[in-house]
N, C-alpha and C positions, 0 to 999 in steps of 0.2 A: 644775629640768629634768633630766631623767634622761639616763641615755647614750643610750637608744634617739628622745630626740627631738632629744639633740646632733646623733646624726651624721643624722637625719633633716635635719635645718639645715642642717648642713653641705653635705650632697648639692645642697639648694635654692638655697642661696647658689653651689654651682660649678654649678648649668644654670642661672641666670639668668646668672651672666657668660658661660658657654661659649654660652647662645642670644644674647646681647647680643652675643657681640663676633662670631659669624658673622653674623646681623643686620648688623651695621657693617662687616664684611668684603665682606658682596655689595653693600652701599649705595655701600660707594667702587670698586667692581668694576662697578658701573652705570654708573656718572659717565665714569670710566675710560673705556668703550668705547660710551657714549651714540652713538647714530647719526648721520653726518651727512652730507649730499646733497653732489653735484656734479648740475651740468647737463648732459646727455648730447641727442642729436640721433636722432632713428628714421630709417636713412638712406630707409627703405623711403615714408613717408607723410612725412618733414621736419620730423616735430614733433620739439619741444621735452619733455624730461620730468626727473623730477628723478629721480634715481635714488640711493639711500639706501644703506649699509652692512648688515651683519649686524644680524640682532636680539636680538643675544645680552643687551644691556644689561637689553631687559624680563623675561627671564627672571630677573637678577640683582635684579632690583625687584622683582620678585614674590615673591623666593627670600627677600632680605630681610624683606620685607612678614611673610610665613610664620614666619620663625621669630623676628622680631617681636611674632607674635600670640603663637606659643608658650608664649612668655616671661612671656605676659602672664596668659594662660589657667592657666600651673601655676601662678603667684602669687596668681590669683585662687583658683583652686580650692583651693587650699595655706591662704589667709586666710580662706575662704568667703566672699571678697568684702567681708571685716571686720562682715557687717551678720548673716549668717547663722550663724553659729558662738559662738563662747564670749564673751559680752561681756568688753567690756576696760575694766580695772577704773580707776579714775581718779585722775587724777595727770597729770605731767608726759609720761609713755611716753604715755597714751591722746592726750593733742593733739597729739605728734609726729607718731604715726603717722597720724592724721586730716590731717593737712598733707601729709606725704609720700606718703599714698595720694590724696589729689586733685592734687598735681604731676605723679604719676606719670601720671597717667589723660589731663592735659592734653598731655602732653608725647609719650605714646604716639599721641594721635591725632592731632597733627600730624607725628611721625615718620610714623602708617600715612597720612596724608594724601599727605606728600611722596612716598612710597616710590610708591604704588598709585598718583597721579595723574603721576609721572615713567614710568613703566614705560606708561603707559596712553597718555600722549602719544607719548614713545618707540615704541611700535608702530606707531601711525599715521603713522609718519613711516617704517615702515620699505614701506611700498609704492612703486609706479612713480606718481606724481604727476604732473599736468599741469602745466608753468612755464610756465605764460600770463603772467605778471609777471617771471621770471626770475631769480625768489630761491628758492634751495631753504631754505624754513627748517626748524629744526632744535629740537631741546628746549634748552630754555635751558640755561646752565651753570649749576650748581649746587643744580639741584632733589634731585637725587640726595645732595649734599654737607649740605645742608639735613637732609635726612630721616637723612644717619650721623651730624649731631650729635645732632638727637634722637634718634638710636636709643643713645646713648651715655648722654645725660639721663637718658633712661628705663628703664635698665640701673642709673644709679646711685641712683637714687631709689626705685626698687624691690629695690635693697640697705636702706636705709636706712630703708623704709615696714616692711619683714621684719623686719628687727632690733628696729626699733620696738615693730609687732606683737607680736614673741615677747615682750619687755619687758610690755609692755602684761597681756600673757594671764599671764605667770608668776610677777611679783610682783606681793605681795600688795598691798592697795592701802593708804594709812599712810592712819588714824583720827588726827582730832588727839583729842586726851586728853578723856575727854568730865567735864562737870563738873558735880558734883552739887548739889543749888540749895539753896540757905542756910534754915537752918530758924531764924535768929536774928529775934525779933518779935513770929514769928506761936504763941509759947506763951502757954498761959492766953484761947487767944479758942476753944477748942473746945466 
């Protein structure tokens, strides 16, 4: 590997942490300030409504969500998705990284699952509701918490699918010794 694909690496490996660990920053900056109702009274008509907090949470899910994807998108683009670019030559590096780029993929979309369906519920919760029942419900705890461990997961595994990868692509692949076939026998039958 040459210096100009060292610090190419380099550069890759510090925006997948620096997108991974903002990802994780706004996931637990969701949680944090998830919305949650009291009961309020209309003194005007006597209803009943649930009235919710700031929406700031969904933004931080979605904010996550985004630079989640980011994360995900330069590592793809970076790999060519491992399928489109230089085959990777075989050995031990080639099945690592085939392992670590399907963890990775798992683990991302249950991160973007939590992230997007915590922020998506979260808004809906952040409107004037009718408390015809008299529960203001609220998004559960730890959907948000959910989707910053995955987003941690899948920050570290797309360390490790990279590293992989570059392995994979840069050394050569080991022949075992190839061996030449015995010509003891077969003299004298020509």
């Amino acid at each position: 590997m040459g210096e100009g694909e060292a610090r190419g690496s380099s550069l890759v490996y510090l925006l997948l942490i620096v997108l991974g660990l903002v990802a994780f920053g706004f996931a637990i900056a969701a949680e944090r300030r998830r919305s949650t109702g009291r009961i309020d009274v209309d003194p005007s008509t006597n209803a009943t409504y649930c009235v919710y907090k700031s929406d700031v949470a969904t933004g931080y899910g979605v904010g996550g969500f985004l630079f989640l994807l980011t994360s995900e998108s330069l590592l793809m683009g970076v790999t060519k998705c491992m399928c489109f670019g230089r085959p990777l030559n075989l050995g031990e590096h080639r099945a690592w990284s085939i392992i670590y780029f399907v963890s990775s993929w798992v683990t991302f979309l249950v991160a973007e699952a939590c992230l997007i369906a915590g922020a998506t519920k979260n808004a809906y919760h952040t409107k004037y509701i009718s408390a015809q029942n008299f529960s203001c419900e609220a998004l559960r705890k730890g959907v948000f918490i959910a989707g910053a461990v995955f987003v941690i997961l899948t920050m570290i595994l797309n360390i490790y699918y990279y590293m992989y990868f570059n392995k994979a692509v840069t050394t050569p692949a080991s022949h075992k010794a190839k061996r030449t076939s015995s010509n003891i026998g077969m003299a004298g039958y020509a």
